[in-house]
Backbone as a ProteinNet text record, in pm:
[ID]
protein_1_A
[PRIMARY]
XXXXXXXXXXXXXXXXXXXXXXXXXXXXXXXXXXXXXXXXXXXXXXXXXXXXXXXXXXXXXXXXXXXXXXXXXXXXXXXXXXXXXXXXXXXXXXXXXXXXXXXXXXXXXXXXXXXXXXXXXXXXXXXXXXXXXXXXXXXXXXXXXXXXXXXXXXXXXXXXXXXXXXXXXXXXXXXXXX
[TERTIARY]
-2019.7	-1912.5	-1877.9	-1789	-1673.3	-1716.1	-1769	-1791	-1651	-1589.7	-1514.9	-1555.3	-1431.1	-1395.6	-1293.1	-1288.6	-1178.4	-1111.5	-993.4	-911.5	-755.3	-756.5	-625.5	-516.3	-370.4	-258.8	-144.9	-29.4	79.1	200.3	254.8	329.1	445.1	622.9	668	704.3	760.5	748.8	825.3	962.8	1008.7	929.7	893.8	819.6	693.1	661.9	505.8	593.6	712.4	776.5	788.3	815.8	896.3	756.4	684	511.4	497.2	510.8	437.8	560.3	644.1	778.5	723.5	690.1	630.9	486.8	386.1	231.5	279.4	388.6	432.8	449.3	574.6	629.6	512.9	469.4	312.3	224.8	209.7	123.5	-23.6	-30.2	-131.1	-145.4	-259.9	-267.2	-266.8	-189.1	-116.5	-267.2	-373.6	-449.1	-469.2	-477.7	-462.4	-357.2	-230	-139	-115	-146.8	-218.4	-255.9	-390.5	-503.4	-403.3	-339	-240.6	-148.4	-113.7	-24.1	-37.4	-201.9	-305.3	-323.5	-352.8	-466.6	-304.9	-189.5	-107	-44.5	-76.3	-9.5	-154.5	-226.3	-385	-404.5	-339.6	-366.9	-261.3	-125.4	-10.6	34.4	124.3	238.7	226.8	99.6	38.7	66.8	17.7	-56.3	75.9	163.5	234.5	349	405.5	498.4	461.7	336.1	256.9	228.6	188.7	185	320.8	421.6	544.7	646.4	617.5	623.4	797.1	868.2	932.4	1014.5	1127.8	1142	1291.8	1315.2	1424.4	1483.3	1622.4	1621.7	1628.9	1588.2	1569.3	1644.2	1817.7	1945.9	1967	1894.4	1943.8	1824.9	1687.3	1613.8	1611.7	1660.3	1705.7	1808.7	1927.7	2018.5	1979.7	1902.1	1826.6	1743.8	1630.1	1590.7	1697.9	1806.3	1883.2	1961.9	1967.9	2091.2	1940.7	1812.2	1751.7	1697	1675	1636.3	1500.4	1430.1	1303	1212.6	1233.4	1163.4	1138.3	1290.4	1265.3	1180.2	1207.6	1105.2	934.6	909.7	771	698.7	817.8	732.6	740.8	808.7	843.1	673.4	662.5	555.2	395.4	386.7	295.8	281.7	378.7	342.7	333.7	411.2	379.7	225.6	224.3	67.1	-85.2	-33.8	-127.2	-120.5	-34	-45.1	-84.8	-153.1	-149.1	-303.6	-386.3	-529.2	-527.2	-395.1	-406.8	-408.5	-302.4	-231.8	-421.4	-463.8	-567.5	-700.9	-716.9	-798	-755.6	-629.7	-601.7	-607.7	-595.4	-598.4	-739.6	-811.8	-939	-1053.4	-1032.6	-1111.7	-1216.8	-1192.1	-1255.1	-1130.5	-1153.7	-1070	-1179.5	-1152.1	-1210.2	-1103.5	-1146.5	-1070.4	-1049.5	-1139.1	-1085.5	-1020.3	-1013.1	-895.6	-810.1	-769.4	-636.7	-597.8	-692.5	-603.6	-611.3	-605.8	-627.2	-466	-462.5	-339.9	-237.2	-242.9	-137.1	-100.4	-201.9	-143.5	-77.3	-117.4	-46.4	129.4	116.3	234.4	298.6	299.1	372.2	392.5	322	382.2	477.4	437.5	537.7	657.2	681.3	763.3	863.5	835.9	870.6	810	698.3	705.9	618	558.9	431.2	344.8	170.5	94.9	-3.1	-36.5	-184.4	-299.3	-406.3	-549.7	-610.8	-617.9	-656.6	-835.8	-925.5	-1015	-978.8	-1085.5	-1037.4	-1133.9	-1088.3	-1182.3	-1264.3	-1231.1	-1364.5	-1409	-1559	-1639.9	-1563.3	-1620.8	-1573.5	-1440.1	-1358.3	-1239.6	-1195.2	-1067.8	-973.3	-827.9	-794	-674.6	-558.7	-434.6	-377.2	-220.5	-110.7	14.2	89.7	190.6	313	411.5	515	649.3	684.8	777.2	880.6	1044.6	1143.1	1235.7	1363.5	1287.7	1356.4	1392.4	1383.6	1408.2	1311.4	1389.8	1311.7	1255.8	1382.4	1368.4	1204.4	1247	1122.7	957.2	975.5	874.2	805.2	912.8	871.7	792.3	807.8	793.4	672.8	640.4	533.5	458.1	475.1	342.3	302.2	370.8	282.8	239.4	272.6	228.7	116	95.9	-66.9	-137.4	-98.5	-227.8	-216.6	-200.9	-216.4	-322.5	-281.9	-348.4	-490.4	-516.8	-656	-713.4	-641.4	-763.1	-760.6	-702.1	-725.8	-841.1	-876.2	-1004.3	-1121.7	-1128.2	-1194.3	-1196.8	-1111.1	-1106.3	-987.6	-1092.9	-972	-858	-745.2	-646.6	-534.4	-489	-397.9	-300.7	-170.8	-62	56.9	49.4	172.6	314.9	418.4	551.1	629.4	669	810.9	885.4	1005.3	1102.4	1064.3	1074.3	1024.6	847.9	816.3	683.6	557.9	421.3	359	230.7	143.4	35.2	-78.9	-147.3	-250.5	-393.3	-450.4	-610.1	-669.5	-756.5	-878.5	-985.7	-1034.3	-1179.8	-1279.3	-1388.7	-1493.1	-1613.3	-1671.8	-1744.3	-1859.8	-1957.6	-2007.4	-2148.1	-2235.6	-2363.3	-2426.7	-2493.2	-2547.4	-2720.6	-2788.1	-2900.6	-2956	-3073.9	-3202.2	-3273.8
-999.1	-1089.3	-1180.1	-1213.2	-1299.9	-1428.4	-1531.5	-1680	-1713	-1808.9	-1891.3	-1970.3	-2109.5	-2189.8	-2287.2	-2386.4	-2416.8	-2540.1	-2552	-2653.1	-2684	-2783.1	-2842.8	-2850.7	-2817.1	-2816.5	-2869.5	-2918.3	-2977.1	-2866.5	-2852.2	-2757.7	-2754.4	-2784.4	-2832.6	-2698.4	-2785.3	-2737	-2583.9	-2588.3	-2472.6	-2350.2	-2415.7	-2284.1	-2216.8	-2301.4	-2297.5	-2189.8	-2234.4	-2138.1	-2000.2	-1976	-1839.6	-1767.7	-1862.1	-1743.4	-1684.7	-1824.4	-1771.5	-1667.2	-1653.3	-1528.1	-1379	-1388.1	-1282.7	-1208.5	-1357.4	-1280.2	-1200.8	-1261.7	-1222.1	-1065.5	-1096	-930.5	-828.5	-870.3	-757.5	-761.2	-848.7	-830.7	-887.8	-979.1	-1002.4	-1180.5	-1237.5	-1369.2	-1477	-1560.7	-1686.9	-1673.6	-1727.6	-1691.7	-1563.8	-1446.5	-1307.6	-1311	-1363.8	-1363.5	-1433.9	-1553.9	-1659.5	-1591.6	-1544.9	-1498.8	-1324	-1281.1	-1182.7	-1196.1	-1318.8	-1399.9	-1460.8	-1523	-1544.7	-1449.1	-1308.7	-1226.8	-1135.9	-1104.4	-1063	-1202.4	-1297.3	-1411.7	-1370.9	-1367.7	-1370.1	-1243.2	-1111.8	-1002.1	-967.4	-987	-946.3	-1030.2	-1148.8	-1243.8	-1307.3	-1381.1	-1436.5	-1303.8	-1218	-1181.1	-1127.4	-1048.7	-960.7	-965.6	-1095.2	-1141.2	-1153.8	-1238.6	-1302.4	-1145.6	-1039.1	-890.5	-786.4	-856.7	-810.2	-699.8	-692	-642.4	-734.1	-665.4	-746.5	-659.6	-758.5	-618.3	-554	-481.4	-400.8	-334.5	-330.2	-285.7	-70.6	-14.4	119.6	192.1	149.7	243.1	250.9	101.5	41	154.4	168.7	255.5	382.9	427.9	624.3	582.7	541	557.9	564	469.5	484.4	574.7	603.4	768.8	902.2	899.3	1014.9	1011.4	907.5	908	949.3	934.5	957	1125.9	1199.4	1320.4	1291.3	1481	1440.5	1430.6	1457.3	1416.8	1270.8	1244.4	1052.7	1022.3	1034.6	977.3	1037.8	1163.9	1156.1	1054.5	1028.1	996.9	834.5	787	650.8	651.2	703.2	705.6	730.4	740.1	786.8	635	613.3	450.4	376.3	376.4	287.9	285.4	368.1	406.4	370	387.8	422.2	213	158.7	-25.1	-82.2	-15.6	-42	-113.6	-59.7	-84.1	-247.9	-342.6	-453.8	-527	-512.9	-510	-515.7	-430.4	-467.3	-547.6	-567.6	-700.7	-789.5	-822	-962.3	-1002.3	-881	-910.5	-914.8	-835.6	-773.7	-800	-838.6	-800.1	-680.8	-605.6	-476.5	-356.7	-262.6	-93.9	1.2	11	129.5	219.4	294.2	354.7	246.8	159.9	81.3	0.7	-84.2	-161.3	-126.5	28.1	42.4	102	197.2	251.9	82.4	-31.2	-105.2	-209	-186.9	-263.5	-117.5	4.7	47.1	58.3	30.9	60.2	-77.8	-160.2	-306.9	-276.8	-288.4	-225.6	-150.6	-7.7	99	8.5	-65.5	-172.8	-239.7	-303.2	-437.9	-325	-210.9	-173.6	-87.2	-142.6	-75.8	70.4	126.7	285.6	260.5	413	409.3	483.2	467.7	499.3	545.3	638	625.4	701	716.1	781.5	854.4	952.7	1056.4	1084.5	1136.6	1232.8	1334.2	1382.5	1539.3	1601.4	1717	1818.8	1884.9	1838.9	1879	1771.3	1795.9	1716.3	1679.1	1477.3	1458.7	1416.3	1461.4	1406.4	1280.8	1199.9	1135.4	1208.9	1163.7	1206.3	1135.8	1081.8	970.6	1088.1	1012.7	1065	950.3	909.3	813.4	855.8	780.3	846	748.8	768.6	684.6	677.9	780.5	766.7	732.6	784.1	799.4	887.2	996.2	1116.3	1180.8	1292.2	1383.1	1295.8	1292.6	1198.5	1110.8	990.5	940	933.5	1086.8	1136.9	1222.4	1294.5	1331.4	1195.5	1088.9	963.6	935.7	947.4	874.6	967.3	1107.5	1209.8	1173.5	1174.6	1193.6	1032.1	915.1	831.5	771.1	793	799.3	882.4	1034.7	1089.6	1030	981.7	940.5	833.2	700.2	610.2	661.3	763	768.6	870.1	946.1	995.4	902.5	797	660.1	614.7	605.2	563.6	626.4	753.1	829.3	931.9	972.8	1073.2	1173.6	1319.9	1414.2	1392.9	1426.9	1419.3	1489.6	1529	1685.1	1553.3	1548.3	1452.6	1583.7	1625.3	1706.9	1575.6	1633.2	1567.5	1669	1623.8	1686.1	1580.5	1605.4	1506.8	1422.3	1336.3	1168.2	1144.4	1246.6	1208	1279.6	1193.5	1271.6	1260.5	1351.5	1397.5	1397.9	1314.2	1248.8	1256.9	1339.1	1428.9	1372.6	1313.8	1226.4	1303.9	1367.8	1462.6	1358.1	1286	1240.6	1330.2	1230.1	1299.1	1387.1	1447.8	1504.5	1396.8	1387.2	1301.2	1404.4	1336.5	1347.4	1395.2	1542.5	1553.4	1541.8	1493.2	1459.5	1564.7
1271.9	1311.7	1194.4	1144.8	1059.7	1121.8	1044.7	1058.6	1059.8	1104.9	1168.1	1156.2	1112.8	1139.9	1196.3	1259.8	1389.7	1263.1	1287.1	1188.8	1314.4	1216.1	1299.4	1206.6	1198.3	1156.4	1195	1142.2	1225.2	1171.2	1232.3	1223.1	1272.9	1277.4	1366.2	1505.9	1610.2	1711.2	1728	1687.2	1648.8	1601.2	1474	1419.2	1538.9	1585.2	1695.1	1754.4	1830.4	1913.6	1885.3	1800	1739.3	1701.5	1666.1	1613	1790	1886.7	2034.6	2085	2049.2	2098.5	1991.5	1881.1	1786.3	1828.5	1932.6	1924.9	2074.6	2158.8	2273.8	2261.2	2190	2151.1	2091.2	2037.2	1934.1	2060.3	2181	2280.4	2207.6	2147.3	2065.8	2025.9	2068.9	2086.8	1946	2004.1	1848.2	1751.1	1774.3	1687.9	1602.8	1686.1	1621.9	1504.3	1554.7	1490.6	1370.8	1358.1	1295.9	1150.6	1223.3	1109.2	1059.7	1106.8	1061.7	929.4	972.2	891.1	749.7	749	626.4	584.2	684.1	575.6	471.2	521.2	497.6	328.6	361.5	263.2	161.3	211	69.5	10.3	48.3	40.6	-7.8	-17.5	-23.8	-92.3	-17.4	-61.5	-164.5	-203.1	-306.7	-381.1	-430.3	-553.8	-593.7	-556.2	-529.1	-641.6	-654.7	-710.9	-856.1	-888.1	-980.6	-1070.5	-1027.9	-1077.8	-1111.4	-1106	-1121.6	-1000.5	-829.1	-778.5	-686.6	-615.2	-597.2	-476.7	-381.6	-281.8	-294.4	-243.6	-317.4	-166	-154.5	-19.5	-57.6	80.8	33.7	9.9	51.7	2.8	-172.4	-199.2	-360.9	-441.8	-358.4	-461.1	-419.3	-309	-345	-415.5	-429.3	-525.6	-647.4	-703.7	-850	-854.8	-758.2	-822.1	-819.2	-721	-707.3	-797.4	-912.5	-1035	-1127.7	-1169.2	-1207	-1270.9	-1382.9	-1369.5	-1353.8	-1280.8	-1232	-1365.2	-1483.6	-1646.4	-1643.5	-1613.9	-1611.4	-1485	-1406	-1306.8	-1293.9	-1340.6	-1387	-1498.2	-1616.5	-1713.3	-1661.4	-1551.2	-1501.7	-1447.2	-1343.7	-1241.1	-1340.3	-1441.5	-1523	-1567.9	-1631.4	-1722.1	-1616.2	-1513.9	-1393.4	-1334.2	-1349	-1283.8	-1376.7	-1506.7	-1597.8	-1629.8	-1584.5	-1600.5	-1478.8	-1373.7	-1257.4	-1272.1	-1388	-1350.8	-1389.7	-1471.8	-1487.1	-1325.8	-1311.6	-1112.5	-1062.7	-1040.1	-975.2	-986.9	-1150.1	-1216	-1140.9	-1168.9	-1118.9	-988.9	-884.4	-760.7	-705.9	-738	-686.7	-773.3	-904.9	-982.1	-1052.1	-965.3	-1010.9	-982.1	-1049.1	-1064.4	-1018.6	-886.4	-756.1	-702.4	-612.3	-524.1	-419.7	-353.2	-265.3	-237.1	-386.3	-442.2	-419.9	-532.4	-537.3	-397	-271.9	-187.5	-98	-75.2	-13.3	-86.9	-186	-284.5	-233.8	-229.8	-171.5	-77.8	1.8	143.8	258.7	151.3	175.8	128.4	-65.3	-54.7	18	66.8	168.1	312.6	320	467.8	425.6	330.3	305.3	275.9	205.1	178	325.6	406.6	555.2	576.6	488.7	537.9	624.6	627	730.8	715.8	673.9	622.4	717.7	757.9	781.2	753.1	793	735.2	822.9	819.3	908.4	855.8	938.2	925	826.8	778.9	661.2	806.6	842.3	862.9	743.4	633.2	522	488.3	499.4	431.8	287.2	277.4	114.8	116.2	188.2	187	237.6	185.6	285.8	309.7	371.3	412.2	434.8	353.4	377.3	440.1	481.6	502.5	525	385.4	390.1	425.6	533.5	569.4	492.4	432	325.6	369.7	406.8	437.8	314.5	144.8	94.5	-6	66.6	23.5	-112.2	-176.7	-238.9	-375.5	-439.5	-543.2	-547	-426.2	-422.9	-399.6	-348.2	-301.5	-419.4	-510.2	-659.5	-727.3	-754.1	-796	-746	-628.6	-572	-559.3	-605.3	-604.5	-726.6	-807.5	-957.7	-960.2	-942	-953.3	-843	-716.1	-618.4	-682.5	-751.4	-833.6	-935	-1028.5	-1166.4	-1085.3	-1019.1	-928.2	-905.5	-863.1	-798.6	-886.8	-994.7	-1098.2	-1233.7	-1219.3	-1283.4	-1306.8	-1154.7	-1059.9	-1073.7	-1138.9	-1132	-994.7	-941.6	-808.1	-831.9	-782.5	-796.5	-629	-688	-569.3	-607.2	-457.2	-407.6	-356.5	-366	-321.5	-271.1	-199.7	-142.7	-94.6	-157.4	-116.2	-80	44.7	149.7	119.9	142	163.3	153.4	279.7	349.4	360.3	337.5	382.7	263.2	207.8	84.9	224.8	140.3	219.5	69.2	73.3	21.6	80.5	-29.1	20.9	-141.5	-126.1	-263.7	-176.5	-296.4	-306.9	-324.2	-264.7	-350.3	-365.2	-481.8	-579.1	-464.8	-507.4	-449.5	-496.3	-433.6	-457.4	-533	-676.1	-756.3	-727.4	-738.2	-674.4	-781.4	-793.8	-873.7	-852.8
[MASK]
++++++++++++++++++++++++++++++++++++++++++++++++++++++++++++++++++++++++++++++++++++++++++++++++++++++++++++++++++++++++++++++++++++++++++++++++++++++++++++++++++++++++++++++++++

């Protein structure tokens, strides 16, 4: 269990309102929501900006990869990727796999997609699958740059891109027998 502590805040009344209409709608209590709100500002909002990240609406960036050739946008997603291990010093202090899949999968929220992590039916594996919703272009982009990302890290990884959606499988290592 997470130690806790109880604090008092003033906050004006309005705002009180609109959090208790938000934990309403999510079905999920003002505190829950609360601590949603911090862990999303300490994990995200803070660092985010300070690392050069910024938000972009999603018609404005398929248009820029779809004017893009796919040469340019590999060798984009490569340098992007290959400066990423600063991005996570500063946030985390260390360059892991957990860092970085924990720094992306914040990003892919904040960025409206939708991420999640499946079981591998093989041993050793994870299994991630992003819907993105912006087409091919971007999905070229974000394959070569999640693998560059996680054999950065030291991990082999298979990034399949369809359209809207990449399918993300990281091999770990196999334990070392003595």
């Amino acid at each position: 269990m997470v130690e806790s502590t109880s604090v008092t805040f003033r906050i004006p009344d309005s705002k009180l309102e609109n959090l208790r209409k938000v934990a309403d709608e999510k079905s999920i209590s003002l505190n829950t929501l609360v601590n949603n709100i911090l862990d999303s500002y300490l994990e995200w909002d803070y660092h985010a900006p300070r690392v050069g990240f910024a938000p972009m609406q999603k018609s404005v960036l398929k248009d820029l990869f779809d004017a893009a050739t796919d040469e340019t946008i590999v060798q984009i997603a490569i340098k992007a990727a290959d400066k990423f291990r600063d991005e996570l010093l500063m946030i985390y202090g260390k360059v892991d796999l957990e860092s970085m899949l924990s720094f992306t999968i914040n990003r892919t929220n904040r960025s409206g997609f939708i991420i999640r992590e499946f079981e591998s039916a093989e041993e050793g594996k994870r299994r991630l699958v992003m819907q993105h919703d912006v087409g091919p272009k971007w999905a070229l982009f974000s394959k070569r740059y999640i693998e560059r990302l996680i054999n950065n890290v030291g991990y082999p990884a298979k990034v399949e891109a369809v359209d809207n959606t990449l399918i993300i499988e990281i091999i770990r290592p196999s334990p070392v027998s003595s």
